[in-house]
Structures are given as structure tokens and as C-alpha cells.
N, C-alpha and C positions, 0 to 999 in steps of 0.2 A: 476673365471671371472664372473662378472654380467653387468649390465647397471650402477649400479653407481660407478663402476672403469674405464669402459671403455666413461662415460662420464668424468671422473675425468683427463683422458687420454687426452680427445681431447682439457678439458679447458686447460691443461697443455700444450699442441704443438702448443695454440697459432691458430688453425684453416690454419697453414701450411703444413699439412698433408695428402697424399690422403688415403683411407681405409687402403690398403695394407701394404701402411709406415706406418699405426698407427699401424696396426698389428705385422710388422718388430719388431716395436722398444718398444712397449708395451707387448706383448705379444705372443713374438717365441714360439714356441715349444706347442701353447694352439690350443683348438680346432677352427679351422679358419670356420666351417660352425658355428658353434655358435655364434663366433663375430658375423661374418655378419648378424644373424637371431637377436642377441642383438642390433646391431646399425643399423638394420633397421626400432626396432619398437622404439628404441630412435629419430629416424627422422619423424617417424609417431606420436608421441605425440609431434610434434613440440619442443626437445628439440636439438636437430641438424641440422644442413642445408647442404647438398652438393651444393657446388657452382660451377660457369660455369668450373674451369680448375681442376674439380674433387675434391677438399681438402674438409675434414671432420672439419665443423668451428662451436663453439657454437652457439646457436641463441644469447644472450648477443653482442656478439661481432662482429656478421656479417650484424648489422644494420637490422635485423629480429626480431619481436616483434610477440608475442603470444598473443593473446586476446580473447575476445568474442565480436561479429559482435553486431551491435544493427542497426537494417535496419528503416528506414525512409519511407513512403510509397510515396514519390517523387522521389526514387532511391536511394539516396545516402544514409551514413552511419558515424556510428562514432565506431571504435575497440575501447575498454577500457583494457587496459594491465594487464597480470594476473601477482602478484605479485608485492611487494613494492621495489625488486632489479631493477625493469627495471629502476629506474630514472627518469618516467613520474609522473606526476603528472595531467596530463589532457587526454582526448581521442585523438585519430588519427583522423582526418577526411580523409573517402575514398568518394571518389567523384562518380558516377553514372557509370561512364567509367571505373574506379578499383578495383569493386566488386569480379570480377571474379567468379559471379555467387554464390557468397553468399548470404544466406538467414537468417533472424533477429536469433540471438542464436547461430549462429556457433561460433565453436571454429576453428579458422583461424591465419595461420604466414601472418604477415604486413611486406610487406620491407617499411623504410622512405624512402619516395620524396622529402622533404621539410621540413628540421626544422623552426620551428616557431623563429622568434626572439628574444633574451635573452629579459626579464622582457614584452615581451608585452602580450595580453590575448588570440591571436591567439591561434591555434589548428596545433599540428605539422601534416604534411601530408603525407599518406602511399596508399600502391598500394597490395591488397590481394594477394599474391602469394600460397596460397596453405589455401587449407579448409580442415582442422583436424577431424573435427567430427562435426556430422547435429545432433543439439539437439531435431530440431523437430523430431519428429516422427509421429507425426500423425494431421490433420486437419481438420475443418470442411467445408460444402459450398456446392453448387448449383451442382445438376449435369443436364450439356446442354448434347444435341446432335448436332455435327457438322455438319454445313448446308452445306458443300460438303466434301469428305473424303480425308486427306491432304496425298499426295504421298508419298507411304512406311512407313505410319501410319497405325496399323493394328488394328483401333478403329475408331469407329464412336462415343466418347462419351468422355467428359473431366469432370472436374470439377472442378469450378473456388470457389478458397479460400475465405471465410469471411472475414482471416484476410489480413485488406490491406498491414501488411508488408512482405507477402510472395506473391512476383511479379511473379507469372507465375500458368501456369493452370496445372492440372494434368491429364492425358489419364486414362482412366478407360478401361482393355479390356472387350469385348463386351460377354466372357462366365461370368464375376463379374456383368452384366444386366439381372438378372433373373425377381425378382419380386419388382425391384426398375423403376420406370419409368421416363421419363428426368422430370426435374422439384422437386424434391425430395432435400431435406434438409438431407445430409448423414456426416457421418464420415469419413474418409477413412484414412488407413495405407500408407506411402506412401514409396515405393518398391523400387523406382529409381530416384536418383536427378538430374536436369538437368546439363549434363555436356555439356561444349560450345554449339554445336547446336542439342545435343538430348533432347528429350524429358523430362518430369518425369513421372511418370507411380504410379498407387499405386491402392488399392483396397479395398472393399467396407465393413467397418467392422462395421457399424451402420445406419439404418435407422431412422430418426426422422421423417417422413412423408413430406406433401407438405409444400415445401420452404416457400412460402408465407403465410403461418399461424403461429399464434402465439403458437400455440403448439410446434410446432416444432425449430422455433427460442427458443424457452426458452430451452427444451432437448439439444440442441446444444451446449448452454451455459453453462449449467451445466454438459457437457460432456468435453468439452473443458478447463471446468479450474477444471476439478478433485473433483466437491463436488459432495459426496454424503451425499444424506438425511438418509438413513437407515446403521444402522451398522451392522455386523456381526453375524452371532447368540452366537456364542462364546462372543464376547466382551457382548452384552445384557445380557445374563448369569452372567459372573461373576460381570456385572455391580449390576444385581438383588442380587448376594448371596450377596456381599459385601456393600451395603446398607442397609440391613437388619440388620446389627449389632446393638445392644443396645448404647448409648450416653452417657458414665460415664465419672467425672470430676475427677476423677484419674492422678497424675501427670502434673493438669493444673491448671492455676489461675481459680477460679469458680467468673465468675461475673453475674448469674442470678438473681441476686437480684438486679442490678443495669439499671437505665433507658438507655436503646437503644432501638433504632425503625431503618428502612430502609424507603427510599426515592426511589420511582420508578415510571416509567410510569403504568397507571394502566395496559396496555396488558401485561406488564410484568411476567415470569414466574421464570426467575432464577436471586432467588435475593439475589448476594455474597457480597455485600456489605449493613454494621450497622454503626450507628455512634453516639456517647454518647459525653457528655462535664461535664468539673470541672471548675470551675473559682479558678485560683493557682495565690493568692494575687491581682495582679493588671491585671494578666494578663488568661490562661488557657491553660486546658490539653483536647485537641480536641483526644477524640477515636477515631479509624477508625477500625471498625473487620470485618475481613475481610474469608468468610467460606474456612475452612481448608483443600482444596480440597488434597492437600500431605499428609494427614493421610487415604485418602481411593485410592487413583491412588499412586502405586509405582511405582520406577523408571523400565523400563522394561517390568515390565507387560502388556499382551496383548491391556488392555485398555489403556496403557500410549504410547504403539506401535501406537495406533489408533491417539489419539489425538494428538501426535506428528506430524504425517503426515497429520494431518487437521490443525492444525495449531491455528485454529482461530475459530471460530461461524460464519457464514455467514446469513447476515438478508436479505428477500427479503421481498417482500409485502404482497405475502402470504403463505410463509413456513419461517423455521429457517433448516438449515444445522448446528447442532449443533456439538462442540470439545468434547462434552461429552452424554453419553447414556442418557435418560431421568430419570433414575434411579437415577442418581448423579444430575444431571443439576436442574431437576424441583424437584429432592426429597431429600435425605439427603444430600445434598450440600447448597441448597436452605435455605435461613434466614427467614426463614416461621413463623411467628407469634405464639406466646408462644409454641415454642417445641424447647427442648434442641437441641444445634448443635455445634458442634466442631466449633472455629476459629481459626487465627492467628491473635491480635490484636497490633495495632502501636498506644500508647502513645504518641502522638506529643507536647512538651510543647512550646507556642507561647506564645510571650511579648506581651504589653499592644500596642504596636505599629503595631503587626502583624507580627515581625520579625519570624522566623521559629529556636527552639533553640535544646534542647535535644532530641532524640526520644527512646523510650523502647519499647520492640517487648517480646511477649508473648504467649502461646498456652494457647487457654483457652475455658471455653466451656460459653455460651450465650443462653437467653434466649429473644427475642424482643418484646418491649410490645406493638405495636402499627404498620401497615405496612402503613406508610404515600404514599399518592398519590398526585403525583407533583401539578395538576392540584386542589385539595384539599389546598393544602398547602398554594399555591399562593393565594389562596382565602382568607387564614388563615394571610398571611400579611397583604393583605388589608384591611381586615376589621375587624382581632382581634377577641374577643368578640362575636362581631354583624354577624360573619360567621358561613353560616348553617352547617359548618363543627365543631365547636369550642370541641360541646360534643364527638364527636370520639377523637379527640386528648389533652382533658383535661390532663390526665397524662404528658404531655411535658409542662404543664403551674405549676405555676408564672417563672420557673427558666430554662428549659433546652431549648424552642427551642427560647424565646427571645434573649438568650445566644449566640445562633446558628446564628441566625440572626444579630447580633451586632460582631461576631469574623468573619462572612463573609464580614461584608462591610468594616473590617481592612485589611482580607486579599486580597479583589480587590482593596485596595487602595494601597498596598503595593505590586501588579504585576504592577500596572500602575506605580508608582515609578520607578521599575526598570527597566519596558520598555519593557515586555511582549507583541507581539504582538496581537492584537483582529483582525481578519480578520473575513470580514462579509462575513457569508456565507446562503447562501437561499436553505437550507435543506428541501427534498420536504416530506410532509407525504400524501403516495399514498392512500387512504381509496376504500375499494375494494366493493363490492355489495353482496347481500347473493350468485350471481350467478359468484364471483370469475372475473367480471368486475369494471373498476376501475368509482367509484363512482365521484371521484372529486378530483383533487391533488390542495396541500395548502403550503403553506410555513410554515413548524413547528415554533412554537413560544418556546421562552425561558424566563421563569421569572425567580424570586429572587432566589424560590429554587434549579432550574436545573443549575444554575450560583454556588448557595452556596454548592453542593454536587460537582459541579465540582472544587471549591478552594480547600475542605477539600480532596479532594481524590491526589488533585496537592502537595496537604501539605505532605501528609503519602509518597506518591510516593518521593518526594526529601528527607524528614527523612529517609526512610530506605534505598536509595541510600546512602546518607552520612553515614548510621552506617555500611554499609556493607565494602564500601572506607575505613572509618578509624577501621575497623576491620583487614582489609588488606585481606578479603575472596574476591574469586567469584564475579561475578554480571553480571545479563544481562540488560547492561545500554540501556537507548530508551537515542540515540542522535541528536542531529539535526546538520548541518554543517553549516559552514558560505555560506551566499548563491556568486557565481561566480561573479565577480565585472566588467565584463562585462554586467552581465543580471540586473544588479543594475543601469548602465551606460543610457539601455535601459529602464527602471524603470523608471529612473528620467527624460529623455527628454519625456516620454508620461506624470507621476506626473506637468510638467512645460508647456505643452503644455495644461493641464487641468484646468492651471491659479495655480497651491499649490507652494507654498515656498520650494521650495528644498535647500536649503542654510544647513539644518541639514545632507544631503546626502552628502553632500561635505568634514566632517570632514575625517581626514587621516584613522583613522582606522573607520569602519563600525558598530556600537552598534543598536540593535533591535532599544532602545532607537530613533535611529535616524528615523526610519520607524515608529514606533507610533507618532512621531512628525506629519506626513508626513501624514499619515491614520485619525487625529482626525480631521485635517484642509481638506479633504476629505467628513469627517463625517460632520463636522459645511457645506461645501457646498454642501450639499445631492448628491455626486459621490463615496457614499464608497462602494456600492456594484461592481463599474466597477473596482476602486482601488486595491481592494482587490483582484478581479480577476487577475488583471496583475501582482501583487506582486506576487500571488499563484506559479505566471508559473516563475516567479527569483525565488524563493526560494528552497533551496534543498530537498529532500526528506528525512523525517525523518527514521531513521530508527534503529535497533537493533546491539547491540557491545558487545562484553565481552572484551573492552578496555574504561575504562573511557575515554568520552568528551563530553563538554560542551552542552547543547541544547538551540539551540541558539534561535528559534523561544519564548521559556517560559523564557527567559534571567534568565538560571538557570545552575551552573556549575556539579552537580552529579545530575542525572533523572534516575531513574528507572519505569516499572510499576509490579507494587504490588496486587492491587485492583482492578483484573477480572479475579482468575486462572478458574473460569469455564466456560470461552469462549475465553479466551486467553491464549496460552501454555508456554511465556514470561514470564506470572504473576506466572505460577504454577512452572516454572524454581526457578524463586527467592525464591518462599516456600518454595523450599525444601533445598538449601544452609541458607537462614534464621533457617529452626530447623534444620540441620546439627548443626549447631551453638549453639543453644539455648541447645540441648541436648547433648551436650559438647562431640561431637563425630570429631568434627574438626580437627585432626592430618595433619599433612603434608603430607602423602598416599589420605588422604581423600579429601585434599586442591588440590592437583596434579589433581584427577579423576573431582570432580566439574570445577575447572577450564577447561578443555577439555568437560566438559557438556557445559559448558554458551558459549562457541565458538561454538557448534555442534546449540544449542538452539537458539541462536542469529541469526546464519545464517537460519537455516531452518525456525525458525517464518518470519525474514524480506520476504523470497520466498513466505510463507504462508499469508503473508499480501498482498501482493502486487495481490496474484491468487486472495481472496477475494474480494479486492474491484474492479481487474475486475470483477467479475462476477456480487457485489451486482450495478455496475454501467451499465453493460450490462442491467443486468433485470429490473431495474428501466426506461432506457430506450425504454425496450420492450414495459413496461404496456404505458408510455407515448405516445407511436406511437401507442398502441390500443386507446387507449384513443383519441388522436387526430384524429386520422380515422373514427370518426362518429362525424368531425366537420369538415370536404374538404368543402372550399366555405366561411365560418365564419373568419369574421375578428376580430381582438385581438390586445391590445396595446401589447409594450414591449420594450426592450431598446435592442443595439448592444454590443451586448459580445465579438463580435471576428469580425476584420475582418484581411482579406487577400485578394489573387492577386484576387479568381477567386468569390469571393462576400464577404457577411458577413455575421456574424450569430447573430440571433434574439432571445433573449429572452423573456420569455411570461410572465406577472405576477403572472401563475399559475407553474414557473420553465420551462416548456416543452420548446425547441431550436428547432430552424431550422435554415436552410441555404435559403439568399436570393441571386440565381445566380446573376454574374455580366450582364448576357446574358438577362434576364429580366427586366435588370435599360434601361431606354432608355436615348441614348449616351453613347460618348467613355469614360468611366473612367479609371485613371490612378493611382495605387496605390502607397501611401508615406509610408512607411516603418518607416520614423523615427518618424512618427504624428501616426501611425498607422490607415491611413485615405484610403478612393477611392473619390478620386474627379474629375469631369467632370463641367469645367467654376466655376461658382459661386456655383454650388449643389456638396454639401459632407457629406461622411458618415463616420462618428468615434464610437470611443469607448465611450460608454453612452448616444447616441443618442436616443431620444425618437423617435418611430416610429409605424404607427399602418399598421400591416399586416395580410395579407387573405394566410389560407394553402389551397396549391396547390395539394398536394398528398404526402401519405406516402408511404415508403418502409419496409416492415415487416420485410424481408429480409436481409437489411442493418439496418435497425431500425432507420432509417433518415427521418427527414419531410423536406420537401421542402415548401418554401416560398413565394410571391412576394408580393412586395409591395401592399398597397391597393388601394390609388389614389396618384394621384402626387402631391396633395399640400403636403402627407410629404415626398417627395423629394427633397421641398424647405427648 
């Protein structure tokens, strides 16, 4: 007797069964305290439910859905259903009143309140009945002292959370207040979760010092989303032995004789991607090599253990959280200028049109002749010849980067074809001071070349997507979904209310195509940076699959990425099923065990992407609230990014936001939801409004600046 006979039992009785009859008729004469210790923790992993006249009914069938909570910091919430048996195909929404005292991440049973109507885009509606398992475990945030001592609380000290979707405060008892004093920016484990009207309780497992400094918010955040900057001594070790190895072209295509150079930011340090070209009759054979980080990280290996669970590189403004030891990242992984280095290169052969046609995957080893710098390069478009760069990069002239430059303006002509979407986006680069203060934030700019590494790297990524598809191996696809045709619905009456032609939104089925329509006529009316904004928040999230599908944002049917295994674990996943391949080791034992990697890989990078860019988004914001806090009182143009009930938010032409309450507009504003406006009489405030405002004060501690307006003519 185990749990999956005796859940096999209850699907079989139909859920008219109480314990003891399932016991009767399933299994007389077996151990009856082991039943009951089995099918009690089958009820604690939410896969059984006892119901009010006792029967033992599956969750499937008793209108009880398993999911994980996603909490809202307005209260309410949406379950997303684990597994594609349940029949859903969208979230439950719990409303504020049927939480049952869940917090964002639980694993929680939903009973349905309300099916949503056949074909319409509603959200069926459910009511928490039981919380399975609290995924948080730990949190960071303020710790107060209570200004009177609340009755049969045996604490005079709480600690209210950072993150706003965990609504409630936590007790700290009063022997975990040693040498933390109230005001202190901590960690804390949390011991006990509020149940109906008790408390939560938990305790004090990290100090980052005073709340309101920037020290201590940045520790927090890098404590909170799991980066560490320093590795192991162990993982550095064997990063160091195994780096030291000698570089022989033993067993690989030797292309050192052949022109390649890399294209990088000059701060740049690890540079895993080369790029060479052939002109093949009318049309060319675009290289892409790419450093062969699965010939030094095995699978398993301590360091592959590492970067596994880092997942990604994380950039902030003044450190890197690297997926790899310095060893490999900055040294023998690195595409470093005339030194031999292992790659894996993708032959991509594109027609004279830009079509995207065979691609050939190779291990080989490279030598680069040249490390071009973006900012260099661009220079090198404009002005050819006449640029004081020209003698560094004479080896790419008469034939290879004019080449470069002539197959990149086919292949953006050929995304805009197919209706690729360009969303503008105001990427900030924070420039810090020798004293680790942020010197000035700027909008990064992009020219021809940072556009043209990014065609050719989109090229290699769908060639080896497609030879892996029609190899019929493995792949850890990057997919995008089609985005919710309710949040497109909304999309288009703000696109219509901004004066654009929506009439392309209206076709039956939905094509990127139709959104670039939509975004150029945006662009011709200088509102693409607010356009784009709104589209950002319809659109789905992209993310990682070991099932082929489409990405719809690149209007591209097979996407992988390929070209970044030394800062993304994605890319080094595909490395190693690519030379699985290549070194004709691919059997169907072998096919079986990859396939169970690119599922294991796929899920854990999308987790590992998503920690990332909170963190690199947290800390961005940190240095911006340092930065605007030695400008309280100075006024600044900027346009409205957002707004809502209780004001809107401001953006600065230097990227920095704030919020400007509604409490500070003088008169009663009322908000339109479907204009996405606050209007009071003839004065209103929308999306892309220009306006100029004075900050009023920052919060370190939340990393919010507050707003108001500056005078009231731009009210009018």
C-alpha cells in the first residue's frame, strides 16, 4: 500500500467514500494506521479533500483547484493552477475577503465561486480554502517599536515588510533585540504565519544596518533575491585549475587564420561572443562564435552546481554578480584578442534578401583580430576613412565590416517585414563617481553597431533553434506568448484615445505585425516612448520552455538563445545538447537524460531571470533615490508614465519616477480607467503628458521619490 494506490482508490470511488469505506473496500486486512498517516499527507499536499459529510473526494473533482497564490499589494489576488489536467487555462481571481490569509507564493486549495462565462476573457472566481505550504521563508524590512504594548502580545517590537505583497507585520520577541536597535534594516526568518487573528512571529537572522541608508537597502536586496557576489572557495579553485589548461585545435575546425573580432561596450570584461562574414554568391555566410564555455563547466560539476543556481549574471552599477568565477568569465572563456580560445561557431547562410536559410554548428578554436568598441565603431560608420579610429580597425576594411554593415541593414529590414516588435525603451546608464556616488544618469544611446550585433546574434539564436527542431533533439526554447486579448482590448482604447489608427488591432487573429503598425504611427507622432510603455504591461512575459513555441514579440516560430553561456545558464544548456550532437554521442539513453535537463534548465533559469532583474531593478532604483536626494526643492521636466486612482507617476528625462499624490493636485480628481486619465473640470492628466515637477522628498527605505507639481500653469 502507498499514496499512489490509495489515491488511485479514491479517484476510483468517485469521492463517495468516507476514510474508513475506502479502507473497507480497498484495502481490508492492510495496515489501517498507515492508511490513515498515507492519506493524510495526500490531503496536506492538496491532493485530496475531505468534504463536509466526511467522503474522501479527489481535488479534480470536488471543484478544488491547487495552485500558487500571486498576491497583489491591494489585497486581492490571482491562483494560477498547477498542472495542464485542471482544464484552466487562465488564473482564478480571489478577491481581498478570500484570501484566507495567504501570502504572495503559497501553494493553496481554491474551492470555485463563480465560473466565468463560456468564450468570454473574464477570470473564473475562487475562495482560498486551505494554504499547503508558505514558500516564503524569510523577509526583509524595518524593525519599529510599538507605541503601546498590544494585549497578550509578548513583544514590544514588529517588523514591517519591504515587500508590499506580504500584508501584515511581523512580532520580533524582545530576547532576538540585542544589539539591533528599532530603526535597523534586518532580515528576519519568519517562525509563525498569521493564522485568522494571531499574530506572525519570526526572528532576527540578519542586520544590514540603519534602514534609511543606502547601504543597507542595497544588502537587503542582495540578500533577498539570493545574489552573491563571491563564490566558494572550492568552486574558485577548480575554476583556477581548470582554466589553466593549454588551448589545442585537436578535434576542431581551426579557424585562426581567419578574420573575427568581437563588438563590446568598452567596460566590458567577458567577451563570449566573435563574428566573421563570407559573401556566398549574391547573398552570405554570417559567423557567429561563440566561447565554448561546455568544454571547461561540466555537467555536474561543482562549478556547474554554482552557476546553475545563479542562473544568470546580474549587472548593477557598481558590481557584477557573475554565473561564472572570474577564472572563466574574464579569462579563458573570454574572446580576448589574439589568444587561442575554444568556441562553438554557427555558420548562418542568409540570401541576398535577408532571408535566414541553413545554419552549420561547429567546435572550433579562434583567434580574434581586433576587439572593436561600440562607441569606436559608430564613429567608424560615420565617417569611414576620415575616423580617428579607422587605423585600429584597418584589418576589417575593404571587405569584412562594410559587409557587416550592408547584411545588417537587410536583416532589419527583414524584422520590420515581419513585424518584429521595436518597443522603446529609455535604458538608463547610471555613471557613478570615483567615490561610488552616482555622477549623472543618462539615457544609453544605441547606434548601427549595438542594432547590428544585435540582428546577427537574433540570426544565430533562430538558426540553431531550427537545426536543433529539425534534428528532433533537446532545446531550451526562449518563447514569448501571445499576449491576453483583453490587455490588447485595453491597449487599443488608450492606442485610440492617443489619436493612432487602431483599425490593424481589429484583425481576427492578433500578428506582432499588427502592433508595429500601431507603434510606427506612435513614433511618426512623437508618443512612442508612452506607447510602448503600455504595450510593455499587455504583453506576456517572455520566457524559457523545453517545448517548442513561437516568440511572438521577434515574430519568429523556433527561438533559442545561444550566444551568452558565460552569463546565462540557458545558453550553456544549448552548448552542451549542441556538442552532444556534434560528437555523435546522441543515442536515445542520451536523448531521454538531455531532454529531462532542458525541462530541469528552462524552469530554473526563467526563476533565475526573473530574481535578476528584480534585483538589477531594485538597485537601479536605489542609486536613483540617492541621486535625487541631493536635489529635494529642484524642479525638472518630464512626462506621465502611469497613472492611477491615488495620483501618477512622473518621469524625468534623466529616467528617475516619482509619484505625484492625488492629495497634492488642488481639486477633486476623478479617475477614467478606460482614458487612463484623473480629471477634475477642464484640468487632466494622462499618459504622456508633459509636465514639469519639483521633488518633494525621497524614501531610501522604500526607494520612492515623491513628487508635486511645480506651479499650476502645468495643471492646465
Amino acid at each position: 500500500m502507498d499514496k499512489t494506490q490509495i489515491l488511485e482508490a479514491v479517484k476510483d470511488s468517485g469521492g463517495r467514500l468516507t476514510s474508513f469505506e475506502l479502507f473497507e473496500r480497498y484495502f481490508k486486512g492492510g495496515d489501517y494506521d498507515l492508511f490513515g498517516a498515507l492519506l493524510g499527507e495526500l490531503e496536506s499536499r492538496g491532493e485530496v479533500v475531505f468534504t463536509k459529510k466526511g467522503r474522501v473526494a479527489p481535488v479534480d473533482s470536488s471543484n478544488i483547484v491547487v495552485g500558487i497564490f500571486q498576491a497583489n499589494p491591494r489585497g486581492f489576488g490571482f491562483v494560477r493552477p498547477e498542472g495542464a489536467d485542471k482544464g484552466r487555462d487562465s488564473d482564478i481571481f480571489i478577491s481581498a475577503y478570500n484570501t484566507s490569509g495567504a501570502i504572495n507564493e503559497d501553494l493553496v486549495q481554491v474551492k470555485i465561486t463563480r465560473n466565468a462565462p463560456r468564450g468570454s476573457s473574464d477570470n473564473d472566481e475562487g475562495k482560498i480554502v486551505r494554504i499547503l505550504e508558505h514558500q516564503l521563508k524569510s523577509v526583509s524590512g524595518t524593525l519599529y517599536e510599538l507605541s503601546s504594548r498590544i494585549r497578550g502580545v509578548n513583544s514590544n517590537y514588529y517588523v514591517h515588510p519591504d515587500n508590499e505583497r506580504v500584508a501584515f507585520d511581523i512580532l520580533i520577541p524582545e530576547t532576538e533585540i540585542v544589539t539591533c536597535p528599532p530603526g535597523s534594516k534586518v532580515e528576519i526568518e519568519i517562525t509563525e504565519f498569521p493564522d485568522g487573528d494571531g499574530a506572525a512571529w519570526g526572528k532576527i537572522v540578519e542586520v544590514f544596518g540603519e534602514a534609511d541608508t543606502f547601504g543597507a537597502a542595497y544588502s537587503a536586496i542582495l540578500y533577498d533575491n539570493y545574489i552573491n557576489i563571491e563564490f566558494p572557495d572550492e568552486v574558485e579553485e577548480e575554476a583556477q585549475r581548470i582554466a589553466s589548461r593549454p588551448v589545442t585545435a585537436e578535434g576542431r575546425l581551426d579557424l585562426r587564420g581567419k578574420t573575427i573580432f568581437t563588438i563590446d561596450p568598452a567596460s566590458a570584461r567577458d567577451l563570449d561572443d566573435a563574428v566573421s562574414i563570407e559573401r556566398d554568391g549574391d547573398g552570405y555566410i554570417l559567423g557567429v562564435h561563440i566561447a565554448d564555455v561546455a568544454e571547461y563547466v561540466k555537467m555536474h560539476s561543482i562549478i556547474d552546481n554554482e552557476a546553475y543556481a545563479r542562473g544568470t549574471s546580474v549587472y548593477f552599477p557598481d558590481k557584477v554578480a557573475p554565473m561564472l568565477p572570474k577564472a572563466l568569465s574574464n579569462g579563458c572563456c573570454s574572446l580576448n584578442t589574439g589568444e587561442d580560445k575554444y568556441a562553438l561557431s554557427a555558420f548562418v547562410h542568409i540570401g541576398a534578401d535577408g532571408a535566414i536559410g541553413e545554419t552549420e554548428l561547429a567546435e572550433t578554436v579562434i583567434s580574434t583580430v581586433v576587439r572593436g568598441v561600440y562607441t569606436e565603431m559608430n564613429d567608424l560608420c560615420e565617417k569611414g576613412e576620415d575616423s580617428e579610429f579607422y587605423d585600429k580597425y584597418r584589418c576589417l576594411y575593404p571587405d569584412d565590416f562594410p559587409a557587416m554593415v550592408e547584411l545588417y541593414e537587410k536583416l532589419e529590414e527583414k524584422s520590420k517585414d515581419r513585424g518584429a516588435l521595436e518597443l522603446e525603451s529609455d535604458e538608463a546608464e547610471i555613471v557613478l563617481d570615483e567615490n561610488g556616488l552616482v555622477a549623472e544618469i543618462t539615457k544609453a544611446e544605441r547606434g548601427v553597431t549595438e542594432r547590428m550585433i544585435e540582428q546577427f546574434m537574433l540570426a544565430a539564436n533562430e538558426g540553431v533553434a531550427n537545426w536543433l527542431f529539425w534534428q528532433s533533439m533537446p532545446c531550451v526554447y526562449r518563447v514569448h506568448e501571445e499576449p491576453n486579448p483583453e490587455k490588447i482590448s485595453v491597449f487599443s482604447v488608450f492606442a485610440h484615445n492617443l489619436g493612432l489608427d487602431i483599425t490593424p488591432l481589429r484583425a481576427k487573429t492578433l500578428h506582432p505585425k499588427s502592433l508595429s503598425a500601431v507603434l510606427t504611427q506612435a513614433r511618426e507622432n512623437g508618443v512612442a516612448g508612452v506607447a510602448s510603455n503600455v504595450l510593455l504591461r499587455a504583453l506576456s512575459k517572455a520566457r524559457y520552455d523545453a517545448v517548442c513555441s513561437p516568440h511572438f514579440g521577434l515574430a519568429i516560430d523556433k527561438y533559442c538563445h545561444f550566444t551568452s553561456p558565460i552569463r546565462r545558464y540557458p545558453d550553456l544548456s544549448v552548448h552542451r545538447i549542441v556538442k552532444t550532437i556534434l560528437r555523435g554521442e546522441a543515442d536515445a539513453d542520451k536523448a531521454d537524460e538531455l531532454e529531462d535537463f532542458a525541462f530541469d534548465s528552462a524552469e530554473a533559469s526563467s526563476e533565475n531571470e526573473l530574481r535578476a532583474l528584480n534585483a538589477e531593478r531594485a538597485v537601479d532604483a536605489l542609486y536613483r533615490c540617492e541621486y535625487m536626494s541631493r536635489h529635494i526643492g529642484e524642479t525638472f521636466d518630464g512626462v506621465i508614465s502611469s497613472v492611477l486612482r491615488f495620483g501618477f507617476f512622473v518621469e524625468l528625462d534623466n529616467t528617475c519616477e516619482g509619484l505625484v499624490p492625488i492629495s497634492t493636485l488642488d481639486g477633486y480628481f476623478e479617475y477614467n480607467e478606460k482614458t487612463m486619465s484623473l480629471h477634475c473640470g477642464r484640468r487632466r492628466f494622462t499618459l504622456g503628458q508633459r509636465v514639469k515637477v519639483e521633488i518633494e522628498s525621497v524614501n531610501m527605505t522604500e526607494s520612492k521619490i515623491t513628487m508635486r507639481l511645480a506651479d499650476e500653469q502645468n495643471e492646465r
